[in-house]
C-alpha positions in Angstrom: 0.0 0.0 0.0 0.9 3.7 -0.5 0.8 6.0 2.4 0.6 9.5 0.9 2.2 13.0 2.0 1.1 16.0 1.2 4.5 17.0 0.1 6.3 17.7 -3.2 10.1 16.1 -2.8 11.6 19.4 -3.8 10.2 22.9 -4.1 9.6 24.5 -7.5 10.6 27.9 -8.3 6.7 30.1 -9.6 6.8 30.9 -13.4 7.5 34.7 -13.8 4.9 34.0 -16.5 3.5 31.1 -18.2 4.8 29.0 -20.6 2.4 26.2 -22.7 5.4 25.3 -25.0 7.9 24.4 -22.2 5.2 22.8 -20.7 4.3 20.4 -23.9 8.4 19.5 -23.2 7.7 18.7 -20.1 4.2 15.8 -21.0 7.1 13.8 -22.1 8.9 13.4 -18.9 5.4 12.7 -17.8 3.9 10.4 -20.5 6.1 9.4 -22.0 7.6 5.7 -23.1 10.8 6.4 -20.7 8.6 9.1 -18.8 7.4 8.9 -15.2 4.7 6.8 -15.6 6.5 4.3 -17.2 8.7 3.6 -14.5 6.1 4.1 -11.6 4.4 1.4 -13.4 7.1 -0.6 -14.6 8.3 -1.3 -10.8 4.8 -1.0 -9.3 4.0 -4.0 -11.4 7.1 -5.7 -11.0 7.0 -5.8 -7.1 3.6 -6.8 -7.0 3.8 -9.9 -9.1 7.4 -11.3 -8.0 7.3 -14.6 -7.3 9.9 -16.5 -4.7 10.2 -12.6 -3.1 11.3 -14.1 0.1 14.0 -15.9 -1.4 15.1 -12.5 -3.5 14.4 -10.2 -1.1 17.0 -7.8 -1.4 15.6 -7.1 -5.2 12.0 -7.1 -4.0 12.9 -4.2 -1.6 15.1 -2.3 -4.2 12.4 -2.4 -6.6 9.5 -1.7 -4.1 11.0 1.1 -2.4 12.1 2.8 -6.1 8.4 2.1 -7.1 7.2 4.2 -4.0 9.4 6.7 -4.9 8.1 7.4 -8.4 5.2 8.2 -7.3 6.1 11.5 -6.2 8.2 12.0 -9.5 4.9 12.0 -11.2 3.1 14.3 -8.5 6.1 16.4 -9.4 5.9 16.3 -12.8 2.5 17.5 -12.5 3.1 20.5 -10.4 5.5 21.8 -12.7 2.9 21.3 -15.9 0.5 23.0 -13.8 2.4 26.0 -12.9 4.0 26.7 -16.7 -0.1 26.6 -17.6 -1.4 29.0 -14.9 -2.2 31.9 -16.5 -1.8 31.0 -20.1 -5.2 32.2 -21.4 -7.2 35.3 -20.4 -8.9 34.8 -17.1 -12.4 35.8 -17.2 -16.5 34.2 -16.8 -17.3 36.0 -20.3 -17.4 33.5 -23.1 -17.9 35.8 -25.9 -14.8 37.6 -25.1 -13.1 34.3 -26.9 -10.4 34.2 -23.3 -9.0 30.8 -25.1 -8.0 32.7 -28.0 -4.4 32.3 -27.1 -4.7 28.9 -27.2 -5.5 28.7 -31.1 -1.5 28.9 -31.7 -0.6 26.5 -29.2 0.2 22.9 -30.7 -0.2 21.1 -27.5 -4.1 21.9 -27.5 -4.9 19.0 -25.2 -3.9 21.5 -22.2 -6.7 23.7 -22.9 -9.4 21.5 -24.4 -8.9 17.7 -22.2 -8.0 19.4 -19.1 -8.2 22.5 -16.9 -4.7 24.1 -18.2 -3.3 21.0 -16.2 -1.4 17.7 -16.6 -2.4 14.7 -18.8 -1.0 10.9 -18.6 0.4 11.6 -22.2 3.9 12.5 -23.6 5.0 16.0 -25.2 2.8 15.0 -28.7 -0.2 14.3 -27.4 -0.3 10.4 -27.4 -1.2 8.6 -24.2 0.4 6.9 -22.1 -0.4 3.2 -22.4 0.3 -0.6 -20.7 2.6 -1.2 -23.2 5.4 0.7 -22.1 5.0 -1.9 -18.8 7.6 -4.6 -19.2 7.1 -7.6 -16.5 8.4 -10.6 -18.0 8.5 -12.1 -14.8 12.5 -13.1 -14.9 14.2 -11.0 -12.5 17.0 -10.6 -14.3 15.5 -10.1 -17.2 13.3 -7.1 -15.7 16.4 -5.6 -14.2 18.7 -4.7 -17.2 15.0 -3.9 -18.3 14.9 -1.5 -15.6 18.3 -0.3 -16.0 18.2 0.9 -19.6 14.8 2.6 -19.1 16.5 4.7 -16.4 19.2 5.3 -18.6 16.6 6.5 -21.4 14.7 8.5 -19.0 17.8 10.3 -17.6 17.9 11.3 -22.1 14.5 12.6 -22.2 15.2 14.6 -19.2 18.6 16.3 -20.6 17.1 17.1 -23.6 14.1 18.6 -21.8 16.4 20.7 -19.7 18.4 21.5 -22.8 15.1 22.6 -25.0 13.8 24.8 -22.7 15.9 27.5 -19.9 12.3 27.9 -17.9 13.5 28.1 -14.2 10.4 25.8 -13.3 11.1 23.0 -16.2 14.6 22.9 -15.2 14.3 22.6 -11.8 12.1 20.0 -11.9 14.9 18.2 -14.5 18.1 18.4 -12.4 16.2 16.7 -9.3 15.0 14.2 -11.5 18.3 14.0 -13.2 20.0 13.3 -9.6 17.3 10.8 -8.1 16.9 9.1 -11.6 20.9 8.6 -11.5 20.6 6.9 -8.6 18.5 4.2 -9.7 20.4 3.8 -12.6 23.1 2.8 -10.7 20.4 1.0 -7.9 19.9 -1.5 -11.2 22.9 -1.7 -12.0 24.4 -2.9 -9.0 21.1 -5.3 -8.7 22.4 -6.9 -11.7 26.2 -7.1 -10.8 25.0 -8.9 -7.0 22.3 -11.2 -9.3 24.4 -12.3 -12.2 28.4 -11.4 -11.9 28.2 -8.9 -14.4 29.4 -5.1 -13.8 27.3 -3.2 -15.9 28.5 0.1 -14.2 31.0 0.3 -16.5 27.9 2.0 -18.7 27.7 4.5 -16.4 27.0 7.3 -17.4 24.5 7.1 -20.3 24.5 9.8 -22.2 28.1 10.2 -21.3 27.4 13.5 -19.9 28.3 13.8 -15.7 25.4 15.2 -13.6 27.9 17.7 -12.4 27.5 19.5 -15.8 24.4 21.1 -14.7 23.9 23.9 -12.6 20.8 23.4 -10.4 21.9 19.8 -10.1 24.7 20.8 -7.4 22.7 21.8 -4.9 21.3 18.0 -4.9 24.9 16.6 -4.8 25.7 18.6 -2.0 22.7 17.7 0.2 23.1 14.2 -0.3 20.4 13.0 -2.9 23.0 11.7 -5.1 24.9 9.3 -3.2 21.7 7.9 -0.9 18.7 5.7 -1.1 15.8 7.1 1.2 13.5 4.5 2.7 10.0 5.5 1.5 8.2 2.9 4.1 8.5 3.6 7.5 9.8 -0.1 8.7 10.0 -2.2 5.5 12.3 -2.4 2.2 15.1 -2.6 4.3 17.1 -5.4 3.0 17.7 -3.0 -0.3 20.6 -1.7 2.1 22.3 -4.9 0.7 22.1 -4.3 -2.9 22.6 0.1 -2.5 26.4 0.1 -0.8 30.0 0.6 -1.7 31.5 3.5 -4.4 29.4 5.9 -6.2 30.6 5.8 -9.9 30.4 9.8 -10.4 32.4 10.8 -7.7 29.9 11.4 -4.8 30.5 9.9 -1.6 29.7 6.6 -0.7 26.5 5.2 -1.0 23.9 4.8 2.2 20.6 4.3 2.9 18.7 6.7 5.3 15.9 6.2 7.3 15.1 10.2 7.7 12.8 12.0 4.9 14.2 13.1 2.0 15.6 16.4 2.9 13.7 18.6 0.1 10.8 18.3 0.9 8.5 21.4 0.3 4.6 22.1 0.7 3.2 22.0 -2.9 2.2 25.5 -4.5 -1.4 26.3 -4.7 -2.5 26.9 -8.2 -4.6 29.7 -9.0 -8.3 29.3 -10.4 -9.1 29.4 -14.4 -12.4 30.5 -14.0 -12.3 31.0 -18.2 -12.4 26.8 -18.1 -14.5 26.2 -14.8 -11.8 24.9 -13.0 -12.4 24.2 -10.3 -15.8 25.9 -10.9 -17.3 28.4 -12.5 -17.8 31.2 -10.5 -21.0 32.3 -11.5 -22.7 29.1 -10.0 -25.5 29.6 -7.6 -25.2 28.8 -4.0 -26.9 25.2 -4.0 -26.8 24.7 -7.6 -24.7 21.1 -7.7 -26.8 20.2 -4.8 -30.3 21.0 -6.5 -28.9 19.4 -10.0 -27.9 16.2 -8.4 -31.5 16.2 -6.0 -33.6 15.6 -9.5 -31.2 13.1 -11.1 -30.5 11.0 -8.2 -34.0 12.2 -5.9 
């Protein structure tokens, strides 16, 4: 089970103004085939449906624990969508005044016409996200160098989102994924080498670009996110501590595993009212008028 916190895992920066196109950029690091979904789901699936998970424990945990934590990648992901869309059509309750009219120029329409000016479960084109991208073959090792190379293909989509767009927000949101998605690069990585004999680290990095390159990433490196596994359960995954230890392949220190909360934590923004789409509700409505509407169809 999930136990949720009302908590982002890092603070975002609010848009000076908004920006629908690096927003778009952004769907793919949300929906798309290496996005956040994929690998919520990926591992999600994965943990649930290993079999002989007492005997591979250690690999249960690992994946488990990573699972947990992409959930609040994609709660992340969705804050920062949200706050590049606030504001990017003409607030207003007059429908005649056309107050979408911006929106005719965007390409990534789905924003303004599938949603309140808000995150969708699809990548930066518009497709959705689907099962397909899930891959649970049920072989452990198998589903790790799985795992590995999807995290090596969504630490790509997240560089080149960072380098298509120099939006405070979108890059923020970038270099901490960057630096948490490193580590579970190397998490499977490691996985495999214990499982198998085989030192895949010797990959590492992929794109051969260091996560020291990038300016907002530092901070991350110096508070520790780069080098340590958090425990996102308060008492259990903790045999992952055998798989997650020895050198860090980029130069941080040491890897651990902490037991405290991740230390970036921040209360998520509130996002402003579009009263131009209804969200959350147009604010014309009459006092009562949901509760009269659903009297008659429901008596």
């Amino acid at each position: 089970m999930i136990l949720r916190v009302d908590k982002l895992m890092t603070a975002l920066p609010v848009p000076n103004s908004p920006n629908a196109s690096a927003a778009a950029a952004v769907q793919e690091v949300m929906g798309g085939k290496t996005g956040e979904l994929s690998t919520l789901m990926n591992y999600f699936f994965q943990s649930c449906n290993l079999r002989g998970r007492e005997e591979y424990r250690p690999y249960y945990d690992l994946i488990a624990n990573i699972a947990a934590e992409e959930w609040g990648h994609v709660e992340l992901v969705s804050y920062t969508i949200n706050l590049l869309l606030s504001g990017a059509t003409t607030r207003g309750t007059d429908p005649s005044a056309a107050p979408l009219k911006s929106a005719i120029d965007e390409h990534y329409k789905y924003h303004f016409l599938s949603s309140g000016q808000t995150a969708l479960p699809a990548d930066s084109m518009g497709n959705w996200w689907n099962g397909s991208y899930v891959f649970n073959s049920g072989n452990l090792r198998m589903d790790l160098v799985h795992n590995f190379f999807l995290e090596c293909g969504a630490r790509a989509t997240k560089m080149r989102v960072y380098e298509m767009t120099s939006d405070p927000t979108a890059r923020e949101l970038t270099a901490f994924l960057l630096i948490r998605g490193s580590t579970h690069v190397i998490a499977y990585a490691k996985a495999i080498e214990k499982l198998s004999g085989v030192d895949v680290m010797k990959l590492f990095p992929i794109p051969e670009l260091s996560n020291h390159k990038f300016p907002e990433c530092r901070k991350y490196i110096e508070q520790g996110l780069y080098h340590t596994m958090y425990y996102f359960s308060p008492q259990d995954y903790r045999r992952l501590a055998e798989i997650w230890t020895g050198p860090h392949p980029d130069g941080a220190p040491n890897l651990v595993v902490s037991d405290q909360p991740i230390p970036t934590m921040a209360a998520p923004p509130s996002l402003p009212s579009e009263p131009q789409l209804g969200a959350p509700v147009p604010p014309t409505m009459e006092p009562g008028f949901l509760a009269e509407v659903t009297k008659r169809i429901f008596g």
